[in-house]
C-alpha positions as CSV (number, residue, x, y, z in Angstrom):
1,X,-105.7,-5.5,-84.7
2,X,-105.5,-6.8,-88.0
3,X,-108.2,-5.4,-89.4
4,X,-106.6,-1.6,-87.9
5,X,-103.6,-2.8,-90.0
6,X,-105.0,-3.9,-93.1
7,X,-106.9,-0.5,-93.5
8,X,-104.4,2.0,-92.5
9,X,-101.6,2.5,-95.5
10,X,-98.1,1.3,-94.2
11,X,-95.9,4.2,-93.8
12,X,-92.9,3.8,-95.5
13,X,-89.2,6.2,-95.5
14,X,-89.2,8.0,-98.4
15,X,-86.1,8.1,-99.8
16,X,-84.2,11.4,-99.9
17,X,-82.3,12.5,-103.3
18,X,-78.4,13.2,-102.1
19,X,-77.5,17.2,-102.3
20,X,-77.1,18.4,-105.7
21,X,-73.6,19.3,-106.2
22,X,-72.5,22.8,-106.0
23,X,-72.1,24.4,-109.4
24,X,-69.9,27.7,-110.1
25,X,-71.6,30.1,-112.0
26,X,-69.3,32.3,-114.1
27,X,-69.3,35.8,-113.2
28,X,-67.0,38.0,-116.0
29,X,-66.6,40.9,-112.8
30,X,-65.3,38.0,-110.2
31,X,-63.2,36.2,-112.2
32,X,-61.0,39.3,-113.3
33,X,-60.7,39.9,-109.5
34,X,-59.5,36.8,-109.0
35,X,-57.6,36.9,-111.6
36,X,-56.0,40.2,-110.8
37,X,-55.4,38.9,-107.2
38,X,-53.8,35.6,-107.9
39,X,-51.4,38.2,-110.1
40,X,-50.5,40.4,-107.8
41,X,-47.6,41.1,-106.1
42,X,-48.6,40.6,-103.1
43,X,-50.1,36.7,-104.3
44,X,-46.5,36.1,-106.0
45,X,-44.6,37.3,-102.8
46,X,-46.9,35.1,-100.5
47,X,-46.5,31.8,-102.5
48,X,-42.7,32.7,-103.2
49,X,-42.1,33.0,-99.4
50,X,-44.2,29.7,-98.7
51,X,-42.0,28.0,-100.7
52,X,-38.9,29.4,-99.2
53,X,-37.6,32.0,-101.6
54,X,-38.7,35.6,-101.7
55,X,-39.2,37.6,-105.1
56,X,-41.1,40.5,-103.5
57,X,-40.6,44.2,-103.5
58,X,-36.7,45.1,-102.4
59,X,-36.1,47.9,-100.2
60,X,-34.9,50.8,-102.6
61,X,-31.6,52.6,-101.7
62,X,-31.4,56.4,-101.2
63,X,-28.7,57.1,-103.2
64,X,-29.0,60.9,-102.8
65,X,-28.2,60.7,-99.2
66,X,-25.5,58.4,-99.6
67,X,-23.7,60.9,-102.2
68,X,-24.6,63.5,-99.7
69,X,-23.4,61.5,-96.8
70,X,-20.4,60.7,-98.7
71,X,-19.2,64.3,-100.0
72,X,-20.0,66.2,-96.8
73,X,-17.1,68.7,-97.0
74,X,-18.2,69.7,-101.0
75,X,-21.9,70.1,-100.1
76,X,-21.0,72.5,-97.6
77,X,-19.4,74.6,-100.1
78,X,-21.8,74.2,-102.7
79,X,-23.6,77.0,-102.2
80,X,-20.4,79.6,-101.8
81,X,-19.4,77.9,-105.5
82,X,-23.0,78.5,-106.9
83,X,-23.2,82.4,-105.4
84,X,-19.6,83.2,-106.4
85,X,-20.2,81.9,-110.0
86,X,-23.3,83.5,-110.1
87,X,-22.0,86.7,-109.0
88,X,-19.2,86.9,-111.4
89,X,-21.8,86.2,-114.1
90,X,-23.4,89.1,-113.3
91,X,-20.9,91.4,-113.1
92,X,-19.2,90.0,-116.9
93,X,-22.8,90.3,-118.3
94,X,-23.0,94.1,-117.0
95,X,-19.7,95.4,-118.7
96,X,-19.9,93.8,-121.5
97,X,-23.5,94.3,-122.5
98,X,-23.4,98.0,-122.8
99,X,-25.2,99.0,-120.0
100,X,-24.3,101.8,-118.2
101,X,-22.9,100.7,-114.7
102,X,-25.5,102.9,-112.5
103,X,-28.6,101.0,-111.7
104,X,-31.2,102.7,-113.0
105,X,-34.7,101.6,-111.8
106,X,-36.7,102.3,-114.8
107,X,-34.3,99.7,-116.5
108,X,-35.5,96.0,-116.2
109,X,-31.9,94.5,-116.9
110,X,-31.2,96.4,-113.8
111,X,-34.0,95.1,-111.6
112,X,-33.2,91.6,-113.0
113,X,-29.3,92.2,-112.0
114,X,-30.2,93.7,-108.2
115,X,-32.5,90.7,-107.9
116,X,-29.6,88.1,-109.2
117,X,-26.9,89.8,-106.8
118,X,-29.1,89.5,-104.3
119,X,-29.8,86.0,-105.1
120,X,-26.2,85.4,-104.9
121,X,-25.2,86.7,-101.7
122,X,-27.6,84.7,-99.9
123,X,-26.3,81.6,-101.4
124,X,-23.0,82.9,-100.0
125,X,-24.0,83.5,-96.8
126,X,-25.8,80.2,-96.8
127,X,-22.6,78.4,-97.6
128,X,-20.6,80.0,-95.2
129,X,-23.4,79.2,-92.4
130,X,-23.1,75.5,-93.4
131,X,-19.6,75.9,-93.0
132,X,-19.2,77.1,-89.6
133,X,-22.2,74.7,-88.0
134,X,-20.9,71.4,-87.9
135,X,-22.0,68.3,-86.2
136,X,-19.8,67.5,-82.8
137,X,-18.6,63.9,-82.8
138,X,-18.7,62.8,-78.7
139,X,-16.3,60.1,-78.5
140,X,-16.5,57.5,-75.8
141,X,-14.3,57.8,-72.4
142,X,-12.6,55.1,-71.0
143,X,-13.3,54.8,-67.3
144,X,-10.3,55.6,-65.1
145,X,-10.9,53.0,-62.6
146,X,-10.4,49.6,-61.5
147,X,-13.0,46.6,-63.0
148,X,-14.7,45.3,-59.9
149,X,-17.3,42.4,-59.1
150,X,-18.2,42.9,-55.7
151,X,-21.6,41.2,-54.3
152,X,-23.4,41.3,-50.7
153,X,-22.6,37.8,-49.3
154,X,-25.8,35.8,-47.9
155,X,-27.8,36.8,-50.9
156,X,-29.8,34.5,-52.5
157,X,-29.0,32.4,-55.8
158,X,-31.8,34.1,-57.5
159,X,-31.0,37.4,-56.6
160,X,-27.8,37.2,-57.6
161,X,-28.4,35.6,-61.0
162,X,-31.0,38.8,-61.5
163,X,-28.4,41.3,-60.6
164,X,-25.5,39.9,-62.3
165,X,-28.1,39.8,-65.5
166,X,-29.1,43.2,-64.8
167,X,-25.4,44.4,-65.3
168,X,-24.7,41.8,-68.3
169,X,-27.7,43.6,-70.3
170,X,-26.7,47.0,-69.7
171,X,-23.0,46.1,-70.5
172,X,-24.5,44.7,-73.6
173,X,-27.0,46.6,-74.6
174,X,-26.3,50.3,-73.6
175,X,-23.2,52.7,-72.7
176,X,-23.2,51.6,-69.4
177,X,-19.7,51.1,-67.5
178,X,-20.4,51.0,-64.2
179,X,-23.5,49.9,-62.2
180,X,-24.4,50.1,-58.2
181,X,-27.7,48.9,-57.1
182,X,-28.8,49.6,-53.2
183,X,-31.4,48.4,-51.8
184,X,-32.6,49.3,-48.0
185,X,-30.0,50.1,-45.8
186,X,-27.4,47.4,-48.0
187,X,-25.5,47.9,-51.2
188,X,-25.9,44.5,-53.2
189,X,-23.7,45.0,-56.0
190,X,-20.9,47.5,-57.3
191,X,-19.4,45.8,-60.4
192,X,-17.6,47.3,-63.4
193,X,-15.2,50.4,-63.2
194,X,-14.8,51.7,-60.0
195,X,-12.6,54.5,-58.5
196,X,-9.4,53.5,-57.1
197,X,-8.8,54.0,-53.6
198,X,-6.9,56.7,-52.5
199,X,-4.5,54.4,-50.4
200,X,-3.0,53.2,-53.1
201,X,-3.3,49.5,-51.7
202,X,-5.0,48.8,-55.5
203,X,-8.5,48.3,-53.5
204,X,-11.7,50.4,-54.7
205,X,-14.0,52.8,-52.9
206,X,-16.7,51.4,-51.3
207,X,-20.0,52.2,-50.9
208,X,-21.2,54.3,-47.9
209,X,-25.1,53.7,-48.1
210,X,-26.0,55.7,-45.0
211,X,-24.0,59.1,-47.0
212,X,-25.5,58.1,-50.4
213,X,-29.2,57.7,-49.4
214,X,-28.7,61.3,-47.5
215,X,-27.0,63.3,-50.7
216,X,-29.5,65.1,-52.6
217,X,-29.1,62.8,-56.3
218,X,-30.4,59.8,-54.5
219,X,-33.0,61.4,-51.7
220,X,-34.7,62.9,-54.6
221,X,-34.4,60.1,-56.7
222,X,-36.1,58.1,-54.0
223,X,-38.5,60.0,-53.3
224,X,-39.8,61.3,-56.1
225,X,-39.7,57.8,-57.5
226,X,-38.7,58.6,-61.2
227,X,-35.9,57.8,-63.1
228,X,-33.1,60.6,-62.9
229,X,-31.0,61.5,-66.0
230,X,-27.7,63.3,-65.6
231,X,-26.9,63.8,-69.6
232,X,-23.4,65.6,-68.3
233,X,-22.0,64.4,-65.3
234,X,-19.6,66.5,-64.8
235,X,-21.7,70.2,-65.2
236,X,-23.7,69.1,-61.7
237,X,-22.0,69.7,-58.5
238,X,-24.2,66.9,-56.7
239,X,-20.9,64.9,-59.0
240,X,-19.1,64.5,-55.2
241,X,-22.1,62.7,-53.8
242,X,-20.5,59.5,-56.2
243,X,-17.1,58.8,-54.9
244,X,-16.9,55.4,-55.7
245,X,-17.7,56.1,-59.5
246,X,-14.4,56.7,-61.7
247,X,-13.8,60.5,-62.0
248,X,-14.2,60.9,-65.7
249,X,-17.4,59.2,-66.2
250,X,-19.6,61.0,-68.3
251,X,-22.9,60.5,-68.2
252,X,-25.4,58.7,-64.7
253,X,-28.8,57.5,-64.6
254,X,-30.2,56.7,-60.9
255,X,-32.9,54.6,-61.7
256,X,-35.3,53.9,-58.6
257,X,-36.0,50.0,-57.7
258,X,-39.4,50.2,-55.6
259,X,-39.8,52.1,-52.6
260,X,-36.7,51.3,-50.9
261,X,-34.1,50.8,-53.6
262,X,-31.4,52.7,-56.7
263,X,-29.7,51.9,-59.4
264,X,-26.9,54.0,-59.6
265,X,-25.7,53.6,-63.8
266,X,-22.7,55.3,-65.1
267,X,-21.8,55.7,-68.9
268,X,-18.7,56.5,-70.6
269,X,-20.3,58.7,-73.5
270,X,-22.0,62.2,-73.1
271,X,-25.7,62.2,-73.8
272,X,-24.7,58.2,-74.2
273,X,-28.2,56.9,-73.0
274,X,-31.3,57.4,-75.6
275,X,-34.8,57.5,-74.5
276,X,-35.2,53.7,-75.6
277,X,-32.5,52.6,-73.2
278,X,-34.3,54.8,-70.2
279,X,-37.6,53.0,-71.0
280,X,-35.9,50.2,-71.2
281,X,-34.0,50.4,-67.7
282,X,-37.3,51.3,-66.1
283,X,-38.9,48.4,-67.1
284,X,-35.8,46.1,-66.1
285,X,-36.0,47.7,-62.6
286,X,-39.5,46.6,-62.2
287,X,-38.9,42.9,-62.7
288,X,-35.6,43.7,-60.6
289,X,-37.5,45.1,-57.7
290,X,-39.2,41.5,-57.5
291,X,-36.8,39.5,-57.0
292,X,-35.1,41.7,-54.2
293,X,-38.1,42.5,-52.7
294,X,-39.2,38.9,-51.8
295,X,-35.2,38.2,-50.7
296,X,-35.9,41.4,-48.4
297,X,-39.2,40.3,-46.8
298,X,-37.6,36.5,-46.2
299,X,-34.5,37.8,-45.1
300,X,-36.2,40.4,-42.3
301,X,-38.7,37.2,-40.9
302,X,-35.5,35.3,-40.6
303,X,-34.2,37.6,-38.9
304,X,-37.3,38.0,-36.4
């Protein structure tokens, strides 16, 4: 055994050198990129913003459109001014130039006054155009009705913290005034304006749920099972199907809630609603039609 070891060479670790470290190797093509980059724009508006204050590229003002915005009246007539001027010109440059008054088509003076006039008139013609097409303000309509906050007794807390936040956010966020939301064979909420009964006792019109799901607004609404936008309210005669809504409003959307519910939403602007807020109210419905559906199915086993 000690022979074995005396006559086989002692292996020993050879030591390892430590990692060379790494050494940058100037490139002239790389270092004007990186020079370029850490002087951008871009570079200065990052490590401005990391500290807090922002030196980057402002948003530049469009100062034609404010003048034009500003002097609506006088660009309207603008182009009357510039044909009229121009007109006159033409007819002081023809009598006092010498010309004889007929047009005479071999003549270029007279080609190049027939094409001026005609020039001219169109800018007339233009002006007055602008003049008679103007934009038509529509001004909102206050709802002739009384404010109400009616909701179906029994309900849940959660369904009625989703529909009283359903009404708060279209209150908030859109044109709407008044809001109804059935569901089944009950009416869960009618809050905002409402129309005044006709007894005079200061009470509202209620909801008859059994005559509203049987009108033609809401049947179709149901079942076709899109949103329905009524722009006008007042050009449809399906307008009597809505009793309890104030008289004057202008504008409904009947938004369906699942299978088996409506959202009836009146405005009190014409064309009020924009294709963001019907998106929007679609989407709403959805998480809406959660929450009452659960309420429906726990309320119909307690029931069996």
């Amino acid at each position: 055994m000690e022979a074995s070891s005396l006559l086989l060479p002692r292996l020993r670790p050879t030591p390892t050198a430590p990692p060379a470290p790494y050494q940058y190797h100037y490139h002239p093509r790389f270092h004007l990129h990186l020079s370029s980059v850490r002087s951008s724009p871009v570079a200065r508006a990052s490590s401005n913003s990391s500290q807090g204050t922002y030196r980057g590229a402002k948003p530049q003002r469009d100062w034609i459109g404010e003048w034009v915005s500003k002097n609506d009246g006088l660009v309207r007539i603008l182009p009357i001014l510039v044909g009229g001027v121009s007109l006159v010109a033409v007819l002081l440059n023809r009598a006092f130039s010498g010309i004889a008054p007929v047009a005479d088509a071999s003549s270029s003076q007279s080609r190049a006054d027939i094409l001026t006039l005609s020039l001219a008139v169109t800018d007339i013609l233009a002006g007055l155009v602008w003049l008679s097409i103007r934009p038509k303000y529509i001004s909102p309509v206050a709802p002739s009705g009384i404010e109400c906050k009616w909701v179906k007794p029994g309900i849940s807390i959660d369904v009625n913290r989703e529909l009283l936040w359903f009404w708060e956010s279209l209150s908030s966020a859109t044109r709407c005034k008044s809001l109804v939301v059935v569901y089944g064979n009950d009416c869960l909420l009618q809050i905002g304006a409402a129309a005044e009964s006709p007894e005079g006792d200061g009470g509202i019109v209620a909801v008859d749920v059994n005559k509203l799901t049987q009108g033609s607004l809401c049947r179709s609404c149901m079942q076709s099972s899109k949103q329905s936008y009524l722009a006008n309210l007042s050009l449809y005669p399906g307008r009597t199907e809505l009793p309890f809504l104030p008289n004057n409003t202008q504008a409904l959307i009947l938004q369906p809630i699942g299978d088996k519910g409506v959202a009836i939403i009146g405005g009190d602007t014409i064309r009020g609603f924009t294709a963001a807020d019907q998106a929007w109210i679609s989407m709403v419905a959805e998480k809406l039609d959660g929450t009452v559906s659960k309420f429906a199915e726990a309320f119909a086993e307690a029931e069996r």
